[in-house]
N, C-alpha and C positions, 0 to 999 in steps of 0.2 A: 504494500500500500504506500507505503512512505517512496517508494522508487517513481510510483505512477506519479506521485506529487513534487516529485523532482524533476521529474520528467514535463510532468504540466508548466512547471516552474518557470523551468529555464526556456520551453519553446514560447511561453509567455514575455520571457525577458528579449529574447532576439527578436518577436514580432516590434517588440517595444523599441529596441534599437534600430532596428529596419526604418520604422516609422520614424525614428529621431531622425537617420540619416535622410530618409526623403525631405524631411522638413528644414532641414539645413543646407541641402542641396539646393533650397530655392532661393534665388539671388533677392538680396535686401535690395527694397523699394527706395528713392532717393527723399520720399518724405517720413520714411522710419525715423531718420535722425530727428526730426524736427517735431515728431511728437513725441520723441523722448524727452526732447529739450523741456515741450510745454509741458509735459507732465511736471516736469522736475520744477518747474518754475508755479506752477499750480499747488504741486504739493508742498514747497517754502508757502506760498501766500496763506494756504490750511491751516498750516502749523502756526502761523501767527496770527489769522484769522483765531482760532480754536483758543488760543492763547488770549486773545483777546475779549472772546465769548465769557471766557470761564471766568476772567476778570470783573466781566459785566454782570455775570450772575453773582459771584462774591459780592459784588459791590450794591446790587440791588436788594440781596439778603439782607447784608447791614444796613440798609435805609432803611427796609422794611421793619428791622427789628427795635428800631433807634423809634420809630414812628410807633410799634406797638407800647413801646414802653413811654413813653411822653404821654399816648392817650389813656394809659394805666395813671399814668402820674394826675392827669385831668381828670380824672375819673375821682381819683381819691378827693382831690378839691372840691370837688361832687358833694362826694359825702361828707368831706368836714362843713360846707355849706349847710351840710343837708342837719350836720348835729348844732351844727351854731344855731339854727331857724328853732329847732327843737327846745334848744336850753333856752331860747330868747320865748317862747312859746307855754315855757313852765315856768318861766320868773315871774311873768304877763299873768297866766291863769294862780299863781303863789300872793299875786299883788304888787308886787315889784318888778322895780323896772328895770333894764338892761342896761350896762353901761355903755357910755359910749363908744369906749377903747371896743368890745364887744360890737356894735351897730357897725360904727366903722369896717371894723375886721371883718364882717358879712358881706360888705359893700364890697369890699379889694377881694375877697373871694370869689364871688362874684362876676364881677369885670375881668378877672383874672380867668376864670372857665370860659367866658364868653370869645376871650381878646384867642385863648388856645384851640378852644373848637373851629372857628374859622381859621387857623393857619393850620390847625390838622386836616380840616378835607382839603386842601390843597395839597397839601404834602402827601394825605395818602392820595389822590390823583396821581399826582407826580410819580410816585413809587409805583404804582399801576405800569403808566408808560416804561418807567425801568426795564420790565418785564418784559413790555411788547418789542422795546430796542433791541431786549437780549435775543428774542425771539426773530429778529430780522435777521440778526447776527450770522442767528443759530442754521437759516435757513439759506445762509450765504457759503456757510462749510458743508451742507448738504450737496448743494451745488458744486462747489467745489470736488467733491467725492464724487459724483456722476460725470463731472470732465474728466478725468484722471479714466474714471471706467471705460469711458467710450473710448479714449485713446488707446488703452489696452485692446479691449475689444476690435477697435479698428485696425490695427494690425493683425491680429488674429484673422480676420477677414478679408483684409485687404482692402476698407471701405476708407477711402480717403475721405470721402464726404461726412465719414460717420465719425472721424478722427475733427473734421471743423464743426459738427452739431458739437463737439464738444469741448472746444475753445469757444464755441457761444456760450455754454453751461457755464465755462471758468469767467467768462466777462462779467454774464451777470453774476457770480459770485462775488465778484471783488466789488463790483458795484452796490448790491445787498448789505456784504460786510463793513463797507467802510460807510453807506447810508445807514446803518443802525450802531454803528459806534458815533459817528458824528451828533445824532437823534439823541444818543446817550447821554453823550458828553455834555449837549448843551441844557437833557433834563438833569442832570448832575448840577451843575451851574444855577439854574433856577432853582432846583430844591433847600441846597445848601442855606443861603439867605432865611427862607420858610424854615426850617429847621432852628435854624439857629435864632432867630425873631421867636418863636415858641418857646425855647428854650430859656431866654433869655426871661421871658417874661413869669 
């Protein structure tokens, strides 16, 4: 048994060589080199592309997570609000009166939740779009991976025309990628400001 399987083996191995040698016996086409080049020059742009992406998702996590914790923090002003009203509510039903320093400190509470809710929906806006930049990004190295294929593929074939469908694929990839890092960068820029004016206050 083990002979037969040696035997399959090997005429398995020579039909394999046979076929190697047919396929290298066929002369390279004069635009092989050049869709080696673009591949190679596709897959540098991926890699920094991709590099870029992963940036943009780190960097829209930490918005996002900086925004849930500011509207935790507003939230809690919520409810100190919400015990101030109360203790001002049982001094009132007790007969007495509230102090000021107390009235006051309700007020700047108050303003204070008002002034932060409206720079938190903008900000979570803003971190929204974050997302959808990354998402342009994201869809510009997908691109980029279907150029790269079709070049392979297009030698395999020999479809030179299937080798330029796929320098369209790598254009609009770079186009994609650099239009949702740019989209990025400049909601990064507006966010910051809205961030930090919530913060501050």
């Amino acid at each position: 048994m083990s002979e037969e399987m040696s035997e399959v083996a090997a005429r398995a191995i020579e039909e394999a060589e046979f076929e190697v040698e047919k396929l290298s016996g066929r002369e390279e086409e004069p635009w092989f080199r050049y869709v080696a080049l673009s591949s190679t020059i596709i897959a540098v742009l991926c890699a920094i592309g991709a590099y870029f992406t992963g940036a943009a998702s780190d960097r829209a996590s930490v918005e996002r997570t900086k925004e849930v914790i500011r509207w935790q923090s507003a939230q809690s002003e919520s409810t100190s609000e919400v015990i101030m009203q109360a203790q001002r509510e049982i001094l009132l039903a007790l007969g007495q009166t509230p102090s000021p320093k107390d009235t006051e400190q309700e007020g700047n509470i108050e303003r204070e939740r008002e002034e932060n809710s409206k720079g938190f929906d903008q900000a979570r806006e803003k971190t929204m779009e974050l997302y959808e930049a990354h998402d342009l990004m994201a869809s510009g190295i997908t691109f980029f991976q279907l150029s790269i294929a079709l070049g392979a593929i297009a030698i395999l074939l020999r479809k030179k025309k299937l080798w330029l469908v796929g320098v369209g694929f790598g254009v609009v990839a770079c186009v994609a990628t650099v239009a949702g890092y740019v989209w990025f960068e400049h909601i990064v820029n507006e966010l910051t400001p809205l961030l930090d004016v919530s913060k501050q206050s």
